[in-house]
C-alpha positions as CSV (number, residue, x, y, z in Angstrom):
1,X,46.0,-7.8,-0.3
2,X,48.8,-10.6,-1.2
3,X,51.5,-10.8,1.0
4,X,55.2,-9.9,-0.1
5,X,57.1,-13.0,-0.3
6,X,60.6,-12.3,0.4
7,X,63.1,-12.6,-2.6
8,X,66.0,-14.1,0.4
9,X,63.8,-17.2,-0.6
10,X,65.8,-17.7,-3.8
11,X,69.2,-18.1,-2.0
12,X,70.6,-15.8,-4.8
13,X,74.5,-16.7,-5.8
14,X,76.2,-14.9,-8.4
15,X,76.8,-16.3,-11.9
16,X,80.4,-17.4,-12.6
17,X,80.7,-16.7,-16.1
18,X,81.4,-19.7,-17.4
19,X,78.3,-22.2,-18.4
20,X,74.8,-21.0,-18.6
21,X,73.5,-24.0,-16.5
22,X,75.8,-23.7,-13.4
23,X,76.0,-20.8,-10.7
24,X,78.7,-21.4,-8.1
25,X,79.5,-20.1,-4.6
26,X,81.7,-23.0,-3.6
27,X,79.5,-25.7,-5.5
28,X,78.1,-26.3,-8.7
29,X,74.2,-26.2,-8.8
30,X,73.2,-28.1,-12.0
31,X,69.7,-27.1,-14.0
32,X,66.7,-29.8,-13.1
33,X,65.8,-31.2,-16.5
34,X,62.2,-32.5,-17.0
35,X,60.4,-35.1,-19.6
36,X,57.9,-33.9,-22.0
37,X,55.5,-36.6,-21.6
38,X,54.8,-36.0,-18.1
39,X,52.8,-32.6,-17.1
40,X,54.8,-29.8,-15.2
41,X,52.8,-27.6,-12.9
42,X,53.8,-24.4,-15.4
43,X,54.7,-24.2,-18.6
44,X,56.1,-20.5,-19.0
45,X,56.7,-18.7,-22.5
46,X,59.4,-16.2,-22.0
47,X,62.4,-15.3,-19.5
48,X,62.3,-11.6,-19.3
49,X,61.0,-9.4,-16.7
50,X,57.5,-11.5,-16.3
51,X,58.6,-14.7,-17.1
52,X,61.8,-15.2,-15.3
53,X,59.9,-13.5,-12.3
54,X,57.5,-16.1,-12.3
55,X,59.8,-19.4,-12.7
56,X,61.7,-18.3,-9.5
57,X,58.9,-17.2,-7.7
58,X,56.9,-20.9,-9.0
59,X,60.0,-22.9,-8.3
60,X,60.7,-21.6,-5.0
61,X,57.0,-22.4,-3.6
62,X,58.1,-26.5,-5.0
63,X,56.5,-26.4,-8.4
64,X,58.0,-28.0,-11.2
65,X,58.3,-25.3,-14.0
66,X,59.9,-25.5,-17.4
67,X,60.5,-21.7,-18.9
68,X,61.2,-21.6,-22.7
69,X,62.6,-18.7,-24.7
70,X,63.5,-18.1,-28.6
71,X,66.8,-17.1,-27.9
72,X,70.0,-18.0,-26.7
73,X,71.3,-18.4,-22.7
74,X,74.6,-16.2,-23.6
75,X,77.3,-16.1,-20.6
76,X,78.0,-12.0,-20.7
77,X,81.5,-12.3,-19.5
78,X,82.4,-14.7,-22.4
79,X,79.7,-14.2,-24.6
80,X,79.3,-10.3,-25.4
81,X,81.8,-8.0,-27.3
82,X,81.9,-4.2,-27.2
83,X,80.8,-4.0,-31.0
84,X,77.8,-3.2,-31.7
85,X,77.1,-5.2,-35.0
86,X,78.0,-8.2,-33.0
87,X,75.8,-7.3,-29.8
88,X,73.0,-7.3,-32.7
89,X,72.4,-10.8,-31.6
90,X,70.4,-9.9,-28.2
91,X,67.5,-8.2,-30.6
92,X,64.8,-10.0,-31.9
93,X,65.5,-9.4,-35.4
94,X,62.3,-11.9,-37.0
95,X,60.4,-10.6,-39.8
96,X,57.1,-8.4,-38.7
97,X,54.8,-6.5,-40.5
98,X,54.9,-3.4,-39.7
99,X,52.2,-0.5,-40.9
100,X,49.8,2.4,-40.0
101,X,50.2,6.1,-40.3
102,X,53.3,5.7,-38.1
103,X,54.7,2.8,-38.6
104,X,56.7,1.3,-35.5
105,X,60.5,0.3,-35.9
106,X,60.7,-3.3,-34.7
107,X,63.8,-4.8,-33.1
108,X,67.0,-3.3,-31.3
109,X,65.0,-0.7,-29.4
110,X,62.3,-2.7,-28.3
111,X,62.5,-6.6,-28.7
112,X,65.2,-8.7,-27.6
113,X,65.9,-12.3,-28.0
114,X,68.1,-14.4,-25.1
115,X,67.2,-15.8,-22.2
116,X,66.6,-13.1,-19.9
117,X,64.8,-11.0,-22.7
118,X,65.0,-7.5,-23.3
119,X,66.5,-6.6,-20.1
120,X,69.6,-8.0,-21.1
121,X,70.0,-4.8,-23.8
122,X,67.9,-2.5,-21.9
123,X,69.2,0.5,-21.0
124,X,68.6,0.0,-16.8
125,X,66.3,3.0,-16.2
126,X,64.1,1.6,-13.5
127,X,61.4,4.6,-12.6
128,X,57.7,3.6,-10.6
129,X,54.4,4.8,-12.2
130,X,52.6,8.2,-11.0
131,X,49.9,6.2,-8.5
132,X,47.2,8.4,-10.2
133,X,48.2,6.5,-13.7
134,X,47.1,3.1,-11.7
135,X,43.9,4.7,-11.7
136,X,43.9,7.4,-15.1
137,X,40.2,6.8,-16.0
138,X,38.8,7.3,-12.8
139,X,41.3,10.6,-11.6
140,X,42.8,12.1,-14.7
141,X,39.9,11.0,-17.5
142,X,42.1,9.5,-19.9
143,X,42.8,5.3,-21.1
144,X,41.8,2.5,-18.7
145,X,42.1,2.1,-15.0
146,X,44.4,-1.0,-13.7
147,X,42.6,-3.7,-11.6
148,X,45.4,-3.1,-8.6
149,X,46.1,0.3,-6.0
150,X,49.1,2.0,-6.2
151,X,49.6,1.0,-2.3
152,X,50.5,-2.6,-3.0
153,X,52.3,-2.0,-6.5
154,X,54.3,0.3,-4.2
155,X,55.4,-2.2,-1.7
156,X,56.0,-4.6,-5.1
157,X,58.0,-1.6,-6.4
158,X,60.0,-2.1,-3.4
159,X,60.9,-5.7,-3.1
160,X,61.8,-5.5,-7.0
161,X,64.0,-2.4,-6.6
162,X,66.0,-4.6,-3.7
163,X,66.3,-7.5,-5.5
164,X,67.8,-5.5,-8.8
165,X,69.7,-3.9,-6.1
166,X,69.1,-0.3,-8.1
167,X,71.4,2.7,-7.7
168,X,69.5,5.5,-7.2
169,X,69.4,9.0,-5.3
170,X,68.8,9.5,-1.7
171,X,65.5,12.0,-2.4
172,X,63.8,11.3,-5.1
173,X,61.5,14.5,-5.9
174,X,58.4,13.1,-7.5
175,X,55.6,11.1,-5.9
176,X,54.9,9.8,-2.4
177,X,58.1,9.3,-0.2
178,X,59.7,5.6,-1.0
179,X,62.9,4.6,1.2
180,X,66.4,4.5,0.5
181,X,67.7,2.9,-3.0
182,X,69.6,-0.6,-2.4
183,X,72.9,1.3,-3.6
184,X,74.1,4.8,-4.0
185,X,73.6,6.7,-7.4
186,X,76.1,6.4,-9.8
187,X,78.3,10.0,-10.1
188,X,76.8,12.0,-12.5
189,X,78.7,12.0,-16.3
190,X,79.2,14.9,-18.6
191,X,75.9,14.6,-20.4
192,X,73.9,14.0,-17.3
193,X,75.0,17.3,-16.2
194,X,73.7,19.4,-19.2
195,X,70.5,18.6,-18.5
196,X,71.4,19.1,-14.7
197,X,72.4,22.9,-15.8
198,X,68.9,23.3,-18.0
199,X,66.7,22.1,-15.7
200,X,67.8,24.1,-13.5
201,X,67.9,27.3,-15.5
202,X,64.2,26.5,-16.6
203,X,62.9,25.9,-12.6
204,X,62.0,22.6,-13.2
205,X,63.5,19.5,-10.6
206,X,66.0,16.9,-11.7
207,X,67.7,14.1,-10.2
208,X,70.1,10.9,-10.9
209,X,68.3,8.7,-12.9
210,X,67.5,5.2,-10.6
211,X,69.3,2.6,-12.7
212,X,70.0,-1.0,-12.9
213,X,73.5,-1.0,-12.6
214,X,75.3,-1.9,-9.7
215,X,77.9,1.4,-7.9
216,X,79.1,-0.9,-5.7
217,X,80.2,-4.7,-5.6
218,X,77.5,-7.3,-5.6
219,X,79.0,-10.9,-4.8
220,X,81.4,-11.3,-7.8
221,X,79.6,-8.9,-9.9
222,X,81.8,-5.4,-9.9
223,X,80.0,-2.0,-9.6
224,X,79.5,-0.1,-13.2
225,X,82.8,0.7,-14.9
226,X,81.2,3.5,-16.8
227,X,81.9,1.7,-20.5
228,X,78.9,2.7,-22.2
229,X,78.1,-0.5,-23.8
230,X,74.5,-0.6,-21.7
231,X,72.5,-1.2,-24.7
232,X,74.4,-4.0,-26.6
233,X,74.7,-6.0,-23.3
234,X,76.6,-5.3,-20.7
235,X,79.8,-7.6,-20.5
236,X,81.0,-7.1,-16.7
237,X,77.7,-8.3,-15.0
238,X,76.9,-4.6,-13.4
239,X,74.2,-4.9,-15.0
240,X,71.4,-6.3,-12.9
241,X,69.0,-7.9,-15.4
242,X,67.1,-10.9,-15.3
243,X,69.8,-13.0,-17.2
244,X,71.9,-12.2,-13.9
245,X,69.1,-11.8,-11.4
246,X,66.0,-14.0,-11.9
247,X,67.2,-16.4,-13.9
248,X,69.9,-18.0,-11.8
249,X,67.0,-17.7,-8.9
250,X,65.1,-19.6,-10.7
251,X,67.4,-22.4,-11.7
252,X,68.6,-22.8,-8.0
253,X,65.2,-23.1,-6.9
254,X,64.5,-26.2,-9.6
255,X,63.2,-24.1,-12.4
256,X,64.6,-25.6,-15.8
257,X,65.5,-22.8,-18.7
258,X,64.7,-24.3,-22.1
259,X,67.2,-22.1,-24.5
260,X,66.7,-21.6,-28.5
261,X,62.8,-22.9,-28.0
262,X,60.5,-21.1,-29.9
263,X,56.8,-21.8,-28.8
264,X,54.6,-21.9,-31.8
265,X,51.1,-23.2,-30.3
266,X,49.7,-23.5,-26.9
267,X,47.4,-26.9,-26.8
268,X,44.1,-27.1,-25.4
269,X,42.3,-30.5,-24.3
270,X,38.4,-31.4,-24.6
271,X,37.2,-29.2,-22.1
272,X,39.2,-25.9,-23.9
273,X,42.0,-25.9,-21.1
274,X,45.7,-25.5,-21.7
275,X,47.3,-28.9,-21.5
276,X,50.9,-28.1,-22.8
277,X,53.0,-26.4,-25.5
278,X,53.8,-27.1,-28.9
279,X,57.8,-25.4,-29.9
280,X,60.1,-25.8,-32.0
281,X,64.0,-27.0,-30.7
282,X,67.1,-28.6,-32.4
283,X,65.7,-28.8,-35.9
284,X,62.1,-30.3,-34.8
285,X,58.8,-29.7,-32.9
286,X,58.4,-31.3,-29.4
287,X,55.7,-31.0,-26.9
288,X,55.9,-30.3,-23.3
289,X,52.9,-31.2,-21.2
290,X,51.7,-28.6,-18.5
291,X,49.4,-28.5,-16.0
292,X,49.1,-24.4,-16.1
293,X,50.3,-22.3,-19.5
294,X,51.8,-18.9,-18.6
295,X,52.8,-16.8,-21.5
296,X,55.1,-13.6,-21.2
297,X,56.4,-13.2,-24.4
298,X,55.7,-9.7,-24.8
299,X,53.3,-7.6,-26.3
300,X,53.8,-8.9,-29.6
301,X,54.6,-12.4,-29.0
302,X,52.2,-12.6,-26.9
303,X,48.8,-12.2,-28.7
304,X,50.7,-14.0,-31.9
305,X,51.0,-17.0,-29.6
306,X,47.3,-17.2,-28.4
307,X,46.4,-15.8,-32.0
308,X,47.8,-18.9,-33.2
309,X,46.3,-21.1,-30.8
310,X,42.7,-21.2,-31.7
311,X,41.1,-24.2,-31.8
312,X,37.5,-25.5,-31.9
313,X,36.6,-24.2,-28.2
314,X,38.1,-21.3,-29.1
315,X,37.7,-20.0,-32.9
316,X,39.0,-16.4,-31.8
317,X,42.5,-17.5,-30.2
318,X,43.1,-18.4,-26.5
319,X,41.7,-15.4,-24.0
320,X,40.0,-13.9,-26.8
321,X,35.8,-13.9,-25.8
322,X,36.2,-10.1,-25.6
323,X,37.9,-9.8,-29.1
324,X,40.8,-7.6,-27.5
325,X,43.8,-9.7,-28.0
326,X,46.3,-7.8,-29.8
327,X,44.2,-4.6,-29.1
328,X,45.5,-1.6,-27.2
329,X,49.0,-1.8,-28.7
330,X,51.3,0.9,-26.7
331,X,54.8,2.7,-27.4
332,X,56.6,5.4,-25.9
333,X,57.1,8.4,-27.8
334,X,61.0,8.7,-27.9
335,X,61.8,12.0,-29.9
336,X,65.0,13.9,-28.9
337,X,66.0,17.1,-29.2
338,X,70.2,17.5,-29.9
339,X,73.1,19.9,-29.7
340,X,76.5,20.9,-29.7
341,X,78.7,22.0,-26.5
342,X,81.6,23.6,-26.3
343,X,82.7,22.0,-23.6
344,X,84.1,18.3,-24.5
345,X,81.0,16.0,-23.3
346,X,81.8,12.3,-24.8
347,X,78.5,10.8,-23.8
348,X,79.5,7.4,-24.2
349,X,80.8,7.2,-21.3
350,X,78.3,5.8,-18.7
351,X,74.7,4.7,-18.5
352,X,73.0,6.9,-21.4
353,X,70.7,8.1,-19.3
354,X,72.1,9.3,-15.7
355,X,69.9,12.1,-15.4
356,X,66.3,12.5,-15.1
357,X,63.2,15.0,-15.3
358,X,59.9,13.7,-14.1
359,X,58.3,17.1,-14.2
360,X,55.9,16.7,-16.8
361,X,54.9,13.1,-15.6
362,X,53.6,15.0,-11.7
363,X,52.6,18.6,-13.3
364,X,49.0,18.5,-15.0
365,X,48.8,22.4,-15.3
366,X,50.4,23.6,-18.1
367,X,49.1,20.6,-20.9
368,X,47.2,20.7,-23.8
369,X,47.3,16.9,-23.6
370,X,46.5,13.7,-21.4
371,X,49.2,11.7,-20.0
372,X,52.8,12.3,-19.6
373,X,56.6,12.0,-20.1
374,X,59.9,12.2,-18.4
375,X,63.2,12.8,-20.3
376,X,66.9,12.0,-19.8
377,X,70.4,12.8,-20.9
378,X,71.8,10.6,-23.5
379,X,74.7,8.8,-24.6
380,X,74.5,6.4,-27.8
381,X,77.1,4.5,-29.3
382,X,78.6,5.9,-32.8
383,X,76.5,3.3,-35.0
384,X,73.2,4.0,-33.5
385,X,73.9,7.9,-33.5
386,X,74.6,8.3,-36.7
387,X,72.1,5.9,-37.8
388,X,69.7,8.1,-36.2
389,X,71.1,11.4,-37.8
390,X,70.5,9.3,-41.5
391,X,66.9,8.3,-40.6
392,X,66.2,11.8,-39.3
393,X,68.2,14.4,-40.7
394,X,68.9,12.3,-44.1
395,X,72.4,13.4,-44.0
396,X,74.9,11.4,-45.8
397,X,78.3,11.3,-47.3
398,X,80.9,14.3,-46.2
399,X,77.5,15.8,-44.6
400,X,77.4,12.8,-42.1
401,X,81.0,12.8,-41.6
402,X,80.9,16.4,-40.6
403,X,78.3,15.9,-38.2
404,X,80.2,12.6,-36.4
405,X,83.2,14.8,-36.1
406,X,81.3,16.9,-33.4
407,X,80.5,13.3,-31.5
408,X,82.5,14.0,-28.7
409,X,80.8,17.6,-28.3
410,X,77.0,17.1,-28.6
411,X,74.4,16.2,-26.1
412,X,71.0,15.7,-26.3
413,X,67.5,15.5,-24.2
414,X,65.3,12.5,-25.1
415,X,61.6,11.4,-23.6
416,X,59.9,8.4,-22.6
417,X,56.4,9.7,-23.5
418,X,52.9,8.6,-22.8
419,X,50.7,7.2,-25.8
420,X,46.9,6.5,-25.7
421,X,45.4,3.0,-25.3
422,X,43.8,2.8,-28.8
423,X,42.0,0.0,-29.8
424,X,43.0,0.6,-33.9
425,X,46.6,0.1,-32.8
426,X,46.8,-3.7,-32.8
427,X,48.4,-6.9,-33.4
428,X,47.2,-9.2,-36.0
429,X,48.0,-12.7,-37.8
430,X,49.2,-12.0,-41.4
431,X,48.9,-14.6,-44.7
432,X,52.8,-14.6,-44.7
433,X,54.4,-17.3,-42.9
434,X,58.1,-17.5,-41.3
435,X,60.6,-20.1,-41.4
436,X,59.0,-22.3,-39.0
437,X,55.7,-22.4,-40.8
438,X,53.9,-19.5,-37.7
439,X,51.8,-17.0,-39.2
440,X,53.9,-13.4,-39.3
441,X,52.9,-10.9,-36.9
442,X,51.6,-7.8,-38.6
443,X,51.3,-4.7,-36.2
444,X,49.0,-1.4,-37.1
445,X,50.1,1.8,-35.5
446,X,49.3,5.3,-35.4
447,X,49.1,8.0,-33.2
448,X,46.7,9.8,-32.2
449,X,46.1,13.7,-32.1
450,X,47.2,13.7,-27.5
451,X,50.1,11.8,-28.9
452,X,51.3,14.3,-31.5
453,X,50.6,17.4,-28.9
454,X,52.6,15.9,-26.0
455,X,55.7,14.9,-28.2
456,X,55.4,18.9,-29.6
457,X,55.4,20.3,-25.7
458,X,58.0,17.7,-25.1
459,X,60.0,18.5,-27.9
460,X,59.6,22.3,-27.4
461,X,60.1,22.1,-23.2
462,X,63.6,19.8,-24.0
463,X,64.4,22.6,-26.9
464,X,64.7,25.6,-24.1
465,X,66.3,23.4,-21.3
466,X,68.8,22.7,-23.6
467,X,69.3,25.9,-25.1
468,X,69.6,27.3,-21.4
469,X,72.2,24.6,-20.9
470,X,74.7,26.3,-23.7
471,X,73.7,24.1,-26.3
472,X,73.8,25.6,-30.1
473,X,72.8,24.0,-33.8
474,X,70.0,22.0,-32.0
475,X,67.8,19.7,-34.3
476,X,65.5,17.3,-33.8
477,X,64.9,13.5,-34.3
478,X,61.4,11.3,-33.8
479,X,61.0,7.5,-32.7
480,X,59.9,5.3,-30.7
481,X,61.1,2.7,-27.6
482,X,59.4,0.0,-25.6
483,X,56.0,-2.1,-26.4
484,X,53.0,-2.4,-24.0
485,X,49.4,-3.5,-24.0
486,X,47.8,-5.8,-26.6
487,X,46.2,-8.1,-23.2
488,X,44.8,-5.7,-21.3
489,X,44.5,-6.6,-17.6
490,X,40.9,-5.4,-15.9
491,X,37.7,-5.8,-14.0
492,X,35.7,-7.2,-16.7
493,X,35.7,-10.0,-19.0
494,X,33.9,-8.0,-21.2
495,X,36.5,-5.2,-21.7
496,X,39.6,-7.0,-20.5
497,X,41.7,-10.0,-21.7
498,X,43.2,-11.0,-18.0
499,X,41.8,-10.4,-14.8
500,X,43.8,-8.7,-11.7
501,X,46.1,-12.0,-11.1
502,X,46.7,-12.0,-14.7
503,X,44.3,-15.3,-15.2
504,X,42.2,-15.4,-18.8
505,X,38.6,-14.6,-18.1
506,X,38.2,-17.7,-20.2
507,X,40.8,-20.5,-19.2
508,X,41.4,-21.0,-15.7
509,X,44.6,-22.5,-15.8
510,X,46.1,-19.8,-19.0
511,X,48.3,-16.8,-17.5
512,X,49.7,-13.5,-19.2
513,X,52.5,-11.8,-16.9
514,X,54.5,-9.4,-18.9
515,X,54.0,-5.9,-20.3
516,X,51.4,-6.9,-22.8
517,X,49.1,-6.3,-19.7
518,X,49.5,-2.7,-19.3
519,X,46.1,-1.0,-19.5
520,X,48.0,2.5,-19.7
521,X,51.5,2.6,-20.5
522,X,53.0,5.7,-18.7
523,X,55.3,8.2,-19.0
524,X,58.5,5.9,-17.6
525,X,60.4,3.2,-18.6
526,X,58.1,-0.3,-18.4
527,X,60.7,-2.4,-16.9
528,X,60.3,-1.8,-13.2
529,X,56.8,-1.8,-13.7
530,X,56.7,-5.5,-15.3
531,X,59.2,-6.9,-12.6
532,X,56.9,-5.4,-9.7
533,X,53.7,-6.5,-11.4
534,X,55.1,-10.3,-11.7
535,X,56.2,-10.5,-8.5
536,X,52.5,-9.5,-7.4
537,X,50.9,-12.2,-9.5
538,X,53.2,-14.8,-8.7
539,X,52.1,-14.7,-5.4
540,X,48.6,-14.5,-6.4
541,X,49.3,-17.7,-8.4
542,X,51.1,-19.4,-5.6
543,X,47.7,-18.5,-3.5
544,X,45.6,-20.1,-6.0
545,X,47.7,-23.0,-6.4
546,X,48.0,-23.4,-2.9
547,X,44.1,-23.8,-2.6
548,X,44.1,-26.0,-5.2
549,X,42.3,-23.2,-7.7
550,X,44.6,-24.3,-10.8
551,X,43.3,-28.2,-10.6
């Protein structure tokens, strides 16, 4: 088992606010800068939860990394407004192709595109997997089993939930006792108490949600001001995400952040290794040279990038001798159920999602269907409600404006549900091409008949929680949230893309760290999850490396 490396390596400091290069604590730390033409240890594709994980971890054990992303390095407490058009600027808003009986909605609810990825829109819930889903083939007879045991994601679990200092409750109810939370939960908003007052009325445990947000000072960063602006970006730096947390780590400890850098092709020399990356920056495309490729641009960016990267050696795209790439594509079921109080609620204000119910994640009797989901109290924005209330209900005109006017009144009860791994659920190359010249993603997805009956228990269970909580006029709405799979980590090259350090079963020095690598996807939030996984595979790198396994 690889040892924990303490995060107190990084000499953390806070971020000043000013320039995206600079963190200060009485000194300015400038960003390294290296030349193309001579090889860096690791080239890494991405700066969210895997990839900014990995540059800090890399850096800090003296490698020389370069870490690109598409997007911008934004400075929150200059950069980001409390508008939520303008705040559309964190998503990544590229043209995909999307199809299949249930077609996925691509962008602000599952992509995002800055340097610290989508955690920088996220919406901070940070919960651990069951430690039966690490093994779901083997003990509950459903999806794929992950190559790692649930003791040493646990202790992983730990060192990420410190380092994100997370804000959390001092029991938690569900799963094998953990320790203290960093930081205290965050008191408990209108909306979080609804479903306080149903779960309780329909015998089931709840709890304050564990959450990315600071409730008490952290170096310059002040504790949550309860704003509600969690998903647009938060603009007081409560929010612990990687932009604010990795990042900087990894720029202290030499790692340089290649902003507005989109990676179109990883290269391969004459014996099939990875030998650098082709992308595309101010107006022309460059090439960095790199020892060892890691790529953790998610699960669709992902396969597209090693899709696009076949070559002679490797017909199929990079990884690809099991023909799985782009295979196994996940979501979460995200449908909601929604009512009116008659007490004044206004959601907005605070996390969206301060309470939680893991019940049917721990409880297996009772199902008609594999997997899982917890749900949470909510809080959108105006926009992205009534949005939702167009796309669901199909309410316009007077009829919408009727139904905003009971905004400040309404709460609602929404799941982070458990889909199968399905192989027909995919990523592919399309014949359309973007501005750049890449081929255009195209992604296939359906669900399956598990998937339709958990989100009807879900929808059902949420229905008579919050019709015990006082709620009336309740309607529903359907959708989706986060992306996983497509790279499937394993045992076996044969039914696996990566093995357990995240290594291609066909390139020794070509890495995946991010969610794409999630055999199963679970019935929480994925973000935790990635963070705790990188941090295991970065030391398994920096074991590797350390032998002199990468070359």
């Amino acid at each position: 088992m690889s040892a924990v490396v303490s995060d107190a390596e990084f000499r953390p400091r806070a971020t000043d606010g000013r320039a995206p290069n600079v963190f200060r604590v009485g000194e300015w730390v400038p960003m390294a800068s290296y030349p193309e033409d001579e090889a860096v240890d690791f080239a890494i594709v991405g700066t969210g939860c895997g990839g900014s994980v990995l540059a800090a971890k890399l850096a800090a054990a003296g490698h020389s990394v370069v870490a690109f992303d598409a997007g911008a390095f934004y400075r929150p407490l200059e950069d980001f407004a409390s508008d939520e058009r303008e705040q559309e600027k964190l998503y990544w808003l590229d043209e995909r192709i999307s199809g299949g009986d249930d077609p996925i909605e691509l962008g602000s609810n599952n992509s995002g595109r800055s340097v610290g990825g989508t955690t920088v829109h996220f919406q901070m819930v940070t919960l651990r997997f069951r430690p039966e889903w690490f093994k779901s083939r083997s003990l509950l007879g459903y999806g794929h089993d992950w190559p790692v045991d649930w003791r040493e994601m646990w202790k992983y679990y730990d060192a990420a939930e410190d380092a994100m200092k997370i804000a959390g409750p001092l029991r938690y109810p569900w799963g094998p006792p953990r320790g203290r939370y960093p930081y205290r939960e965050h008191e408990l908003s209108a909306s979080a108490l609804v479903l306080a007052r149903g779960a309780e009325a329909m015998g089931v445990d709840w709890c304050a949600t564990p959450t990315a947000s600071i409730s008490a000072p952290r170096g310059e960063a002040n504790p949550c001001a309860y704003r509600g602006f969690c998903k647009i970006g938060c603009a007081t730096n409560a929010k612990q995400s990687m932009l604010v947390t990795y990042v900087p780590w990894a720029i202290e400890a030499g790692a340089e952040i290649r902003d507005l850098a989109m990676v179109g092709r990883i290269e391969t020399d004459a014996d099939g290794r990875a030998s650098g990356v082709h992308y595309h920056r101010s107006g022309k495309w460059r090439f960095q040279k790199a020892k060892a490729v890691i790529v953790a641009g998610y699960s669709i960016e992902t396969p597209r990038l090693l899709l696009n990267s076949a070559c002679t050696r490797h017909p199929d795209g990079l990884a690809n001798s099991s023909g799985l790439v782009g295979k196994g594509l996940m979501v979460h079921a995200n449908h909601a159920v929604w009512g009116v109080m008659e007490e004044e609620i206004r959601w907005y204000k605070g996390p969206p999602s301060l309470a939680v119910c893991e019940h049917w994640n721990y409880a297996d009797a009772g199902k008609d269907f594999f997997g899982g989901y917890a749900f949470m109290s909510q809080g959108p924005l105006p926009t992205d409600f009534a949005t939702s209330l167009v796309s669901n209900e199909g309410v316009f005109g007077h009829e919408l404006r009727k139904w905003m006017g009971r905004y400040n009144h309404m709460a609602g009860l929404k799941i982070v549900g458990e889909t199968m791994p399905q192989e027909t659920n995919r990523v592919e190359l399309s014949d359309q091409t973007d501005a750049l010249g890449l081929p255009i993603p195209k992604i296939t997805f359906s669900y399956c008949d598990n998937d339709r009956r958990l989100a009807a228990h879900a929808q059902d269970f949420m229905g008579r929680t919050l019709d015990a909580a006082g709620a009336r006029d309740l309607f529903r709405t359907s959708g989706t949230a986060h992306l996983m799979g497509g790279c499937r980590m394993g045992g076996d090259p044969a039914t696996s893309v990566v093995g357990p350090d995240g290594g291609s079963w066909d390139i020794d020095n070509l890495f995946v760290c991010d969610g794409s690598l999630f055999p199963t996807g679970g019935g929480v939030n994925p973000s935790l999850t990635i963070v705790a996984n990188a941090l295991r595979i970065a030391d398994r790198i920096r074991e590797r490396a350390a032998r002199g396994d990468l070359r």
